[in-house]
N, C-alpha and C positions, 0 to 999 in steps of 0.2 A: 805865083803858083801855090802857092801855103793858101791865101787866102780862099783861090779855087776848093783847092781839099777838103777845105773846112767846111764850105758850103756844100759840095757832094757829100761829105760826111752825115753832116747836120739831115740835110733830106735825108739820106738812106732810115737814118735812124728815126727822125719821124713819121716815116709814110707809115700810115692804118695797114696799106695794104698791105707792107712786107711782113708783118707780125700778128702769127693768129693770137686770140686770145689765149688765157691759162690755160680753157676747160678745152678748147681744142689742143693746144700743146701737149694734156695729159693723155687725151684718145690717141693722138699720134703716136705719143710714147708707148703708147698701149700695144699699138700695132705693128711697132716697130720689133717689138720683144717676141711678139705672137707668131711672127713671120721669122724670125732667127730662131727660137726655139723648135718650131715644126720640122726641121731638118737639125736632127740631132748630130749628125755625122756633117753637118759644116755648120754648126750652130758655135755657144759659148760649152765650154764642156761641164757639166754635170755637176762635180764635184769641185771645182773652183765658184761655181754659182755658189753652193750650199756652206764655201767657205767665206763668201763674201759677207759683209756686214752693209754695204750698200749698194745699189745699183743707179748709175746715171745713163740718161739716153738726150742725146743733143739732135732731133728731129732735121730731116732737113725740111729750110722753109724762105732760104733766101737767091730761087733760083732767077735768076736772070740778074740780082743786084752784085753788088760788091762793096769794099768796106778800103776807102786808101790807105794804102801802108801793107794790109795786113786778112783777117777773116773773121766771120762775126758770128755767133750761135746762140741759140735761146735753149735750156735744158731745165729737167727735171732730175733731183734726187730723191731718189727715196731709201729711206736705211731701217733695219730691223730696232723695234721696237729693243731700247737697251741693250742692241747691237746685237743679242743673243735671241728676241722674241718676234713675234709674229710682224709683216710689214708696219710701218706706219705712215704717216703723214708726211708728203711730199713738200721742199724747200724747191723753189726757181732760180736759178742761177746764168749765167753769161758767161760762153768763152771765146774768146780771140787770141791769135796771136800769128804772126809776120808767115811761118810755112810749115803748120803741122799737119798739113795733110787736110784738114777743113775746106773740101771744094767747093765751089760757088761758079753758078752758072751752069753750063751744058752737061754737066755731070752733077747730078744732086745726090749728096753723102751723109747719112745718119750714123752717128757715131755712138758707141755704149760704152762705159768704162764698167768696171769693177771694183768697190774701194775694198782693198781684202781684211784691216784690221781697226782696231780700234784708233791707232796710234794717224791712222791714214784720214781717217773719217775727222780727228779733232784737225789737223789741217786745213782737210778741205772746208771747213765749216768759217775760218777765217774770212774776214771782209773779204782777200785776196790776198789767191793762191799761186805762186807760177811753179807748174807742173816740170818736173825733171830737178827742178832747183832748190827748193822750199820742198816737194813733196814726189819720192822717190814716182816714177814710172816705165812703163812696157808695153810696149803691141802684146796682147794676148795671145795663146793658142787657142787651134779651131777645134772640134769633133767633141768627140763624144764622153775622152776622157783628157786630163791635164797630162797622162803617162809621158809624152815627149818633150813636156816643159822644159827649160832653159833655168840654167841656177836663178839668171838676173828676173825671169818669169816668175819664180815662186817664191825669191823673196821683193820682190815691187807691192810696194803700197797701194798701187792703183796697175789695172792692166787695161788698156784700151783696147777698141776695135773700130771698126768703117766699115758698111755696107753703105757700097756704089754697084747699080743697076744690078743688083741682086747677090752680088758677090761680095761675100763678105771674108773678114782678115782682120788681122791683126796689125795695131796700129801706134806710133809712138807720138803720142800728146807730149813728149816735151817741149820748151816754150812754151806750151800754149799759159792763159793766165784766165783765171778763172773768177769770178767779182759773182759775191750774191746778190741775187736780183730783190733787193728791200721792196722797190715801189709793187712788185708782182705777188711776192706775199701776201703784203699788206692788203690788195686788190681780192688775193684769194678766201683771208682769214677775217677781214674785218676790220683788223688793226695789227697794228706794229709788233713787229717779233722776227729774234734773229736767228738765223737756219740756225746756231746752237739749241737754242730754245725747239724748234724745230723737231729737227734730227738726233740729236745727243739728251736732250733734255727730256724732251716728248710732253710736254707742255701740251698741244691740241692733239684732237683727233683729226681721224683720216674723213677727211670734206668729201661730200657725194662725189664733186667733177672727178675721184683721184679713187674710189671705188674699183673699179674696172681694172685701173694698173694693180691697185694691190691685189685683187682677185686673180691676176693672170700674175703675178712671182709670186706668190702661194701657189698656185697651181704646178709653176716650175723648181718651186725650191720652199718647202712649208716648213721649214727647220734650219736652225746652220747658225754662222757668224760666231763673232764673241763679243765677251759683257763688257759694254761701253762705262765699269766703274770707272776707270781709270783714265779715261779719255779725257 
């Protein structure tokens, strides 16, 4: 049976077809954002955007496979420039884990986190992060403002969400384990460099395919965060 899983595994993760490339990963993200923002009043609220320093969207893209054991995600970060400055340059990263809510199959679920601080952001930027354990988390609140938040909502590191068939909520990524995705960087940038360098450091600019996304959270949030000196 081991040996089975392994070879289901190994497929799942090789096939072309379950995995778009970057430049489509980034459009998705794009449109992911575009469609929760337009309804304010069940969107992300406002003012937790503007306090964020980074935003992740894990696209859904793996409907009809699955992953044994466990659930499998392809995602983008993107964090403000010195945490405190205009978008930057988006990091690809991977999450799975055993049942955080990551649906696969007849329900396809795009999931967006929030990282709210600096302290959150050095975290995540680790080889590999397991969310809840290594770095605090929370299902976010929906609407328009954060006013009804939860103690453990405004101080979490990271606040997740899930939209499945159009419904979106708030969602708790603990477990899940989060690995940055080296080979997709390097694919997108040319050469080698790690989401530190990335995200925190800001070493590159923002690559055409990833234009679009920054142009749509400038549009939703063109200010905010804090300075990643300390990070």
């Amino acid at each position: 049976m081991k040996k089975v899983a392994l070879v289901v595994a190994v497929l799942v993760l090789c096939s072309p077809a379950l995995f778009a490339s970057d430049t489509t990963q980034l459009e998705k993200a794009t449109d992911v954002i575009n469609e929760i923002m337009r309804t304010p009043d069940k969107g992300i609220p406002h003012d937790l955007l503007n306090r964020a320093v980074c935003v992740g969207v894990v696209p859904s893209e793996l409907k009809g496979a699955f992953m044994v054991g466990g659930n499998y995600g392809r995602g983008v970060l993107v964090c403000r420039t010195r945490g405190n400055g205009p978008w930057g340059a988006p990091s690809m990263f991977t999450i799975g884990g055993g049942s955080f809510g990551f649906q696969i199959g007849a329900k396809a679920t795009d999931v967006v986190f929030l990282v709210m601080n600096p302290e959150g952001a050095r975290k995540f930027v680790q080889d590999s992060v397991k969310l809840g354990a290594e770095a605090s988390v929370a299902g976010g609140p929906v609407g328009r403002t954060a006013e009804g938040a939860t103690d453990a909502q405004l101080h979490a590191e990271i606040l997740s969400y899930s939209r499945t068939r159009g419904a979106f909520a708030g969602l708790s990524l603990s477990g899940a384990v989060v690995h940055q995705d080296k080979g997709a960087n390097e694919q997108l940038y040319g050469r080698k460099l790690t989401a530190r360098q990335i995200l925190i450091q800001g070493e590159v600019a923002v690559p055409p395919q990833a234009r679009d996304l920054d142009a749509t959270l400038t549009r939703y949030s063109n200010r905010g965060g804090q300075s990643f000196q300390h990070a």
